[in-house]
MARMI-742108 format. One line per field, with one value per atom (N, C-alpha, C): residue number from 0; atom name; residue in three letters; x, y, z. Coordinates in pm, whole numbers, plus 50000, padded with zeros to 5 digits. Layout:
<nodes>
i: c(NUM|...)
at: c(CA|...)
aa: c(ALA|...)
px: c(X|...)
py: c(Y|...)
pz: c(Z|...)
</nodes>
This chain:
<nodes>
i: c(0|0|0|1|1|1|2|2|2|3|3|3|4|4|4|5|5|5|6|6|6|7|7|7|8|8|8|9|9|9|10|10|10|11|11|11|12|12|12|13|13|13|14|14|14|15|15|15|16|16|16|17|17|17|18|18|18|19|19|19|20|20|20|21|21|21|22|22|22|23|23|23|24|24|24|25|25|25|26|26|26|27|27|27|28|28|28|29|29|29|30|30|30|31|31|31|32|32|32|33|33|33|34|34|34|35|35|35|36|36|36|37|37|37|38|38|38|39|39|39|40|40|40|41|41|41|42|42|42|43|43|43|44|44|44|45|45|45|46|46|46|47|47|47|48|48|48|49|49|49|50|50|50|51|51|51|52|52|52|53|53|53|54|54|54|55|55|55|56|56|56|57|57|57|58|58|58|59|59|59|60|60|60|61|61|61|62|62|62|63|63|63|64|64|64|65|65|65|66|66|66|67|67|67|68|68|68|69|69|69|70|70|70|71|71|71|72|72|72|73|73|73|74|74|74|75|75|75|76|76|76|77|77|77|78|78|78|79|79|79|80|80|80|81|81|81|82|82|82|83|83|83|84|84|84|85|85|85|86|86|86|87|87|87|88|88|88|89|89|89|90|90|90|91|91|91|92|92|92|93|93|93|94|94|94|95|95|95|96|96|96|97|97|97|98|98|98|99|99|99|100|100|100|101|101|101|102|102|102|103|103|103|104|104|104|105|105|105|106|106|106|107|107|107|108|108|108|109|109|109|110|110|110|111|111|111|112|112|112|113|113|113|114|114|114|115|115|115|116|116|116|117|117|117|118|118|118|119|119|119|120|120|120|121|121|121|122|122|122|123|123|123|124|124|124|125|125|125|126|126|126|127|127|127|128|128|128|129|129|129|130|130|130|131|131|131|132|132|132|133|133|133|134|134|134|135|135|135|136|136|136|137|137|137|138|138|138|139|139|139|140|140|140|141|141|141|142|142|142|143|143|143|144|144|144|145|145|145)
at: c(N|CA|C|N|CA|C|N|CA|C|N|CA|C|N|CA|C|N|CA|C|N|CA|C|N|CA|C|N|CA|C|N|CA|C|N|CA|C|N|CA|C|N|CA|C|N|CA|C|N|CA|C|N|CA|C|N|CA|C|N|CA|C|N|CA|C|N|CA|C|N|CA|C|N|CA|C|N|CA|C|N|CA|C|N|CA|C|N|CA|C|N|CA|C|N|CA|C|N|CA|C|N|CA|C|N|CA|C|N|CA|C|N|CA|C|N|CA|C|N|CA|C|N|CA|C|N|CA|C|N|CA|C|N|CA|C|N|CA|C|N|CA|C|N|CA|C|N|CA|C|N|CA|C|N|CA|C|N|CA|C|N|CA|C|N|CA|C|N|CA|C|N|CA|C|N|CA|C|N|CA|C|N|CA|C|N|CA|C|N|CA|C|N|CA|C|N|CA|C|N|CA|C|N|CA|C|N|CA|C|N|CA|C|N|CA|C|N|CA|C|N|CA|C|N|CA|C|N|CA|C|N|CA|C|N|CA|C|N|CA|C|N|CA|C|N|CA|C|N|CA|C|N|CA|C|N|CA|C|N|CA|C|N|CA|C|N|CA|C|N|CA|C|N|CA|C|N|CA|C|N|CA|C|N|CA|C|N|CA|C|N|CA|C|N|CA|C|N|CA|C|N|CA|C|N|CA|C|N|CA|C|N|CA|C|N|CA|C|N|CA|C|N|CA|C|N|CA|C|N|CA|C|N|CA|C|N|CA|C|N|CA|C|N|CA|C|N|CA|C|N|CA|C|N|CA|C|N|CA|C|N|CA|C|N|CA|C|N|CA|C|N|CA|C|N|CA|C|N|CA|C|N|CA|C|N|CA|C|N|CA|C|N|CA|C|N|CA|C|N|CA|C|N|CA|C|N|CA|C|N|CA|C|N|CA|C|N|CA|C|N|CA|C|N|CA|C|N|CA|C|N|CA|C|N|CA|C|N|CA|C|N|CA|C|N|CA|C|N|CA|C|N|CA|C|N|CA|C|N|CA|C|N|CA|C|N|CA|C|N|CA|C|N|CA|C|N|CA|C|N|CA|C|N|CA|C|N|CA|C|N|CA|C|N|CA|C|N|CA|C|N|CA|C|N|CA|C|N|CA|C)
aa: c(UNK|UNK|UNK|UNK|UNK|UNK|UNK|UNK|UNK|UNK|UNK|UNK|UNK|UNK|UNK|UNK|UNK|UNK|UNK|UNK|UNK|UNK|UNK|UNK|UNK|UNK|UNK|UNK|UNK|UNK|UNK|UNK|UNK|UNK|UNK|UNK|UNK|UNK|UNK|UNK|UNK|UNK|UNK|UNK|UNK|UNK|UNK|UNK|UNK|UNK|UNK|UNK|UNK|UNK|UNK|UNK|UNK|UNK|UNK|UNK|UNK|UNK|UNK|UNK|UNK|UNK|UNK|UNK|UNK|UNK|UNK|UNK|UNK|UNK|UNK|UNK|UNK|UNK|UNK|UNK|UNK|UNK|UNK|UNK|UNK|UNK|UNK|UNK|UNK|UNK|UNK|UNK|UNK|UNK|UNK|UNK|UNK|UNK|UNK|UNK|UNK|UNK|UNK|UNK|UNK|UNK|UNK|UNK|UNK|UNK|UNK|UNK|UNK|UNK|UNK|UNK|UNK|UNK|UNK|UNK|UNK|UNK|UNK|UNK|UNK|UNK|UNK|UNK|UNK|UNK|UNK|UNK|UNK|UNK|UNK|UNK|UNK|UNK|UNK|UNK|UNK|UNK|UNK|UNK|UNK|UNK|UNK|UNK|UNK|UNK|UNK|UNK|UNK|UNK|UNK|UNK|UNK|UNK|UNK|UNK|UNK|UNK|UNK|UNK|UNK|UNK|UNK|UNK|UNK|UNK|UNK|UNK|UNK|UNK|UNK|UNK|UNK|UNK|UNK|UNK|UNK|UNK|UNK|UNK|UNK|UNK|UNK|UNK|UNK|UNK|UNK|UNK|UNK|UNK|UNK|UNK|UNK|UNK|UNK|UNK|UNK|UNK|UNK|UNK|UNK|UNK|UNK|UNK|UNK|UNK|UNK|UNK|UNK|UNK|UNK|UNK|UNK|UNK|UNK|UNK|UNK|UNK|UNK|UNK|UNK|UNK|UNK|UNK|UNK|UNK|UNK|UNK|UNK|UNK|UNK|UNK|UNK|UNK|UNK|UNK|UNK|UNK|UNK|UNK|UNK|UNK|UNK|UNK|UNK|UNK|UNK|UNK|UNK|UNK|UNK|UNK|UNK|UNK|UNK|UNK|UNK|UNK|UNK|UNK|UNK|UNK|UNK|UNK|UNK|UNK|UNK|UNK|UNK|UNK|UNK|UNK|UNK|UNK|UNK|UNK|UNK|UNK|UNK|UNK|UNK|UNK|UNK|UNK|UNK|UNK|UNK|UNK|UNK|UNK|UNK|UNK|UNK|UNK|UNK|UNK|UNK|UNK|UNK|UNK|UNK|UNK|UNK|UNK|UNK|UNK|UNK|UNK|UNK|UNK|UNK|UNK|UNK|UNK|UNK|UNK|UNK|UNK|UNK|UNK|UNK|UNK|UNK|UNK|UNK|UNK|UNK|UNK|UNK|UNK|UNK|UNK|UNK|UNK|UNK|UNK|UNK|UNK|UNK|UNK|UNK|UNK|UNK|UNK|UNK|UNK|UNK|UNK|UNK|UNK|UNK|UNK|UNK|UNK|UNK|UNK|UNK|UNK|UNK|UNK|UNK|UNK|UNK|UNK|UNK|UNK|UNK|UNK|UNK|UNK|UNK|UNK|UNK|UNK|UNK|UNK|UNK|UNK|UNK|UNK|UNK|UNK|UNK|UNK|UNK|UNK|UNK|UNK|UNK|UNK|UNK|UNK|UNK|UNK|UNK|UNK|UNK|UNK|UNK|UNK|UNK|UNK|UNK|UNK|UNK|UNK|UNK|UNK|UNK|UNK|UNK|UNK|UNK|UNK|UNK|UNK|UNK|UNK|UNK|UNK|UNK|UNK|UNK|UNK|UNK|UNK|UNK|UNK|UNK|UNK|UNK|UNK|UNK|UNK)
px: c(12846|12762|12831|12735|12799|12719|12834|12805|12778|12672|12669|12790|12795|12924|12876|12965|13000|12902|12850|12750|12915|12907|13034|12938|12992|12940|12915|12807|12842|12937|13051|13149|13066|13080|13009|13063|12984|13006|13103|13222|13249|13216|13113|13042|12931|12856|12798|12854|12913|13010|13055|13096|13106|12981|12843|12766|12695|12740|12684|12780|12942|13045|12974|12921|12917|12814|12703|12549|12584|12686|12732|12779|12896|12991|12921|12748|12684|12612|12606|12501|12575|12705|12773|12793|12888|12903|12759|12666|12548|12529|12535|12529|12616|12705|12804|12759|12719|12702|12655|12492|12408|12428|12511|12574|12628|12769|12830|12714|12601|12507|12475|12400|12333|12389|12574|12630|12668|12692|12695|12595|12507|12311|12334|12363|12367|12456|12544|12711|12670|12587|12533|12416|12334|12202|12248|12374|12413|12537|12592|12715|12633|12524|12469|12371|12356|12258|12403|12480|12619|12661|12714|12782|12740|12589|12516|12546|12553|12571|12713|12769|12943|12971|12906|12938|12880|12741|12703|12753|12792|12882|13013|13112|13195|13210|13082|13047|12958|12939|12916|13032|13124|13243|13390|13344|13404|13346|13186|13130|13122|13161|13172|13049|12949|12795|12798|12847|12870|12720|12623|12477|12471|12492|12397|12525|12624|12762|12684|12691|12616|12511|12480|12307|12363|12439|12502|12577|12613|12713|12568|12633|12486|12466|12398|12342|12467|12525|12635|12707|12753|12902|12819|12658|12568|12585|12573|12535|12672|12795|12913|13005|12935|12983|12891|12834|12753|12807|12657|12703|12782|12759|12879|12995|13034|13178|13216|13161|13185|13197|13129|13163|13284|13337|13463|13595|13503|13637|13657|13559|13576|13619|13561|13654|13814|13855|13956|14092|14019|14067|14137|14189|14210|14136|14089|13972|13972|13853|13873|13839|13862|13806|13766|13736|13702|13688|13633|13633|13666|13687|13643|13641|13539|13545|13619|13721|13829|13819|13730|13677|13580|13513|13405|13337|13317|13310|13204|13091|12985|12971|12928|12913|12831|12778|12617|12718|12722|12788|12664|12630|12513|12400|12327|12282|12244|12407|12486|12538|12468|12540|12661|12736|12857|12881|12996|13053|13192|13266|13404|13388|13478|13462|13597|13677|13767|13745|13766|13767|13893|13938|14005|13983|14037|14011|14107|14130|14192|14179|14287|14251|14336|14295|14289|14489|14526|14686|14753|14855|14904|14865|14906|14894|14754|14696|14575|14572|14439|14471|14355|14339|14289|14223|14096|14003|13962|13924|13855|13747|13624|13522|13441|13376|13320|13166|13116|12959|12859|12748|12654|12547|12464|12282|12241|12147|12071|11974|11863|11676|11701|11718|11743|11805|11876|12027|12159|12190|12323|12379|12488|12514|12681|12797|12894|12946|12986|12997|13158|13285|13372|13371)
py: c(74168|74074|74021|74024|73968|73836|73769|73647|73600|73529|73519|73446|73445|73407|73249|73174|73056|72962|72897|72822|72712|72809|72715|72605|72496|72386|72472|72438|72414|72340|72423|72359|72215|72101|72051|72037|72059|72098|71950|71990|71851|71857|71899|71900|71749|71787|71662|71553|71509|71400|71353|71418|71387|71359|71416|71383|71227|71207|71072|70975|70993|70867|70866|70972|70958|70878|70886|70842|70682|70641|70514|70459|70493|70448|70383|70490|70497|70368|70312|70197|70087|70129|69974|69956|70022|69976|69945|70003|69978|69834|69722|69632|69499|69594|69502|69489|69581|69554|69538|69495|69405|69265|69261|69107|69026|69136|69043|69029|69095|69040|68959|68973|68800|68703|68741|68609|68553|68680|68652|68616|68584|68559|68409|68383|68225|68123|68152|68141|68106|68200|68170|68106|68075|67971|67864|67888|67669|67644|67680|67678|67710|67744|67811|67696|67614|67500|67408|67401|67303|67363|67541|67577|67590|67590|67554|67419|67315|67160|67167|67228|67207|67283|67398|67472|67426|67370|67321|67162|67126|66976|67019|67072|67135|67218|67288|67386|67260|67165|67068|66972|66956|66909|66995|67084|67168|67193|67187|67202|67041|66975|66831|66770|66816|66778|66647|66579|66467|66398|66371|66333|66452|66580|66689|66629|66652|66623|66479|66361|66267|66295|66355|66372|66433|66501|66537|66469|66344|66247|66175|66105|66047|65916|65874|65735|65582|65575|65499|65494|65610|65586|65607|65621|65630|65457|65366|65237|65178|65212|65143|65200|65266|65359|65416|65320|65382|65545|65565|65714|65709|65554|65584|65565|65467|65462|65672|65704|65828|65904|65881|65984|65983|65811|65784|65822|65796|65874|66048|66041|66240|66248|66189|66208|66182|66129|66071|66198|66291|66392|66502|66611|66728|66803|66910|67004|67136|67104|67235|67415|67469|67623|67693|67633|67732|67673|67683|67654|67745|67723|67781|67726|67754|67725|67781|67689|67789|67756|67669|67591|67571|67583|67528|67466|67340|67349|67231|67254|67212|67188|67094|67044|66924|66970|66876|66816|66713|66628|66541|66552|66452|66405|66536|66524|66440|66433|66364|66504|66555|66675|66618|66652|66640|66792|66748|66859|66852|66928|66898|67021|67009|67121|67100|67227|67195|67321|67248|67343|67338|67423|67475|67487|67386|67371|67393|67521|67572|67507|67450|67322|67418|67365|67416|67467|67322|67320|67301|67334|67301|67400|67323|67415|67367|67491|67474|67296|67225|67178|67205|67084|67147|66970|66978|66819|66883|66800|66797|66704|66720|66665|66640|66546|66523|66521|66573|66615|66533|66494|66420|66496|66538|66543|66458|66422|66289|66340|66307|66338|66475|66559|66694|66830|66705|66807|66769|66820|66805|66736|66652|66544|66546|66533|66472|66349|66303|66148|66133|66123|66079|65906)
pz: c(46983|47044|47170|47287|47440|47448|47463|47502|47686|47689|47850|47909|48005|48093|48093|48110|48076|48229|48230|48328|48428|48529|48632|48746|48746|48806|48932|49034|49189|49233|49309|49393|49490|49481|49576|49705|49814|50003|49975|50101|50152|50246|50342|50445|50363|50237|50234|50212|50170|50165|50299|50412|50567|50615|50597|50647|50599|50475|50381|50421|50453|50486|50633|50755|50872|50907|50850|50829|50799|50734|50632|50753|50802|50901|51013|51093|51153|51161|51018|51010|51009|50970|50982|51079|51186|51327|51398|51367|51482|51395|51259|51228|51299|51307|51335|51525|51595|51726|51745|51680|51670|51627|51543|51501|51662|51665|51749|51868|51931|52077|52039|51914|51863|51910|51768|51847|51971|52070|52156|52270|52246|52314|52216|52148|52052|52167|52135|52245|52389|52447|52583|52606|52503|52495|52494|52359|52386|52519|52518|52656|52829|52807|52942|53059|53012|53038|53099|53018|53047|53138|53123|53277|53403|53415|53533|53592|53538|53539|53583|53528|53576|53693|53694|53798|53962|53942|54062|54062|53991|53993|54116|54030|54107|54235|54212|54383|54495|54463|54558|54565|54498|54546|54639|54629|54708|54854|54857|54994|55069|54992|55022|55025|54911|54911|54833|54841|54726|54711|54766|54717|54579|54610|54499|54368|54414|54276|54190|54299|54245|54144|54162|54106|53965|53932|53841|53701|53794|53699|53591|53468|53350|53409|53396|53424|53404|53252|53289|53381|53425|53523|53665|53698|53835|53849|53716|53695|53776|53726|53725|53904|53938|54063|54180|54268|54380|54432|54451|54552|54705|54763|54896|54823|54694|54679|54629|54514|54488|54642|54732|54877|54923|54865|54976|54919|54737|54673|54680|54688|54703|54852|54944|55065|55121|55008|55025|54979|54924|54860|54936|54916|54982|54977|55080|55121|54978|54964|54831|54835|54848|54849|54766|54655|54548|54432|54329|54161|54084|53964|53854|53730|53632|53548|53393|53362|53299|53123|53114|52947|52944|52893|52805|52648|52599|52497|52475|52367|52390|52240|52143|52059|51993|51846|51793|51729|51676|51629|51551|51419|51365|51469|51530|51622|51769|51758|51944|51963|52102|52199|52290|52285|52403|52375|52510|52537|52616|52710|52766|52867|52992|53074|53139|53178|53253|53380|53501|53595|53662|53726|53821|53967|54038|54186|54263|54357|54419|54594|54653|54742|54913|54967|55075|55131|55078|55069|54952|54916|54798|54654|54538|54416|54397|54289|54231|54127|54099|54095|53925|53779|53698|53665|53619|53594|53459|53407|53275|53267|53259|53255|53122|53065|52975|52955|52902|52911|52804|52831|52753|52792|52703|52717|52715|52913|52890|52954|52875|52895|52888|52851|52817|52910|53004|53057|53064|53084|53102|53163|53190|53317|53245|53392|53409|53355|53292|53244|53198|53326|53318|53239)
</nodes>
């Protein structure tokens, strides 16, 4: 009596197994680089409203526009500080050439927005020089409020 030959598994491909980790791998990174735009589109919705405010704060103190800078600062310190004194103090200054904005940080706090900014003002003579500014949402922008 012949007995049939013994039933041998299929070797399984490691071709499929590469194609199932590659397919895997495929979905996580495209998760993950969808994550981080989000977060990064989140990041620039709340910080992006503030760096406009800081940036044309600062780029009119450099062109020596001090009415537009004015217009910038919150209502307390507009109350406690006319716009000719702010002219005479910004005039009193050294000539500026440039900004930048080198911080940013913007924060809800039990729903009170502040925020903080530090720029970098590169002056006509001398070393660069570095301010830190303090930020409030008032009537729903942004404003200067040393």
């Amino acid at each position: 009596m012949t007995y049939p030959p013994a039933a041998v598994p299929p070797k399984k491909s490691k071709r499929t197994l590469f194609i199932v980790l590659g397919v895997v791998l495929a979905v996580c990174c495209s998760g993950a680089a969808l994550g981080g735009f989000l977060l990064f589109r989140t990041v620039q919705e709340a910080t992006g409203p503030a760096r406009t405010t800081v940036d044309a704060f600062a780029g009119a103190l450099v062109e020596r526009d001090y009415p537009a800078a004015y217009r910038h600062l919150c209502s307390p310190l507009r109350d406690r500080v006319s716009e000719a004194d702010f002219a005479a103090q910004g005039s009193a200054r050294p000539d500026l050439t440039d900004h930048e904005i080198v911080g940013l940080n913007v924060s809800n706090n039990n729903g009170r927005v502040s925020g903080s900014a530090t720029v970098r003002y590169t002056p006509d003579v001398g070393a660069a020089t570095t301010e830190e500014y303090p930020l409030v949402k008032e009537d729903g922008e942004w404003r200067i409020c040393q």
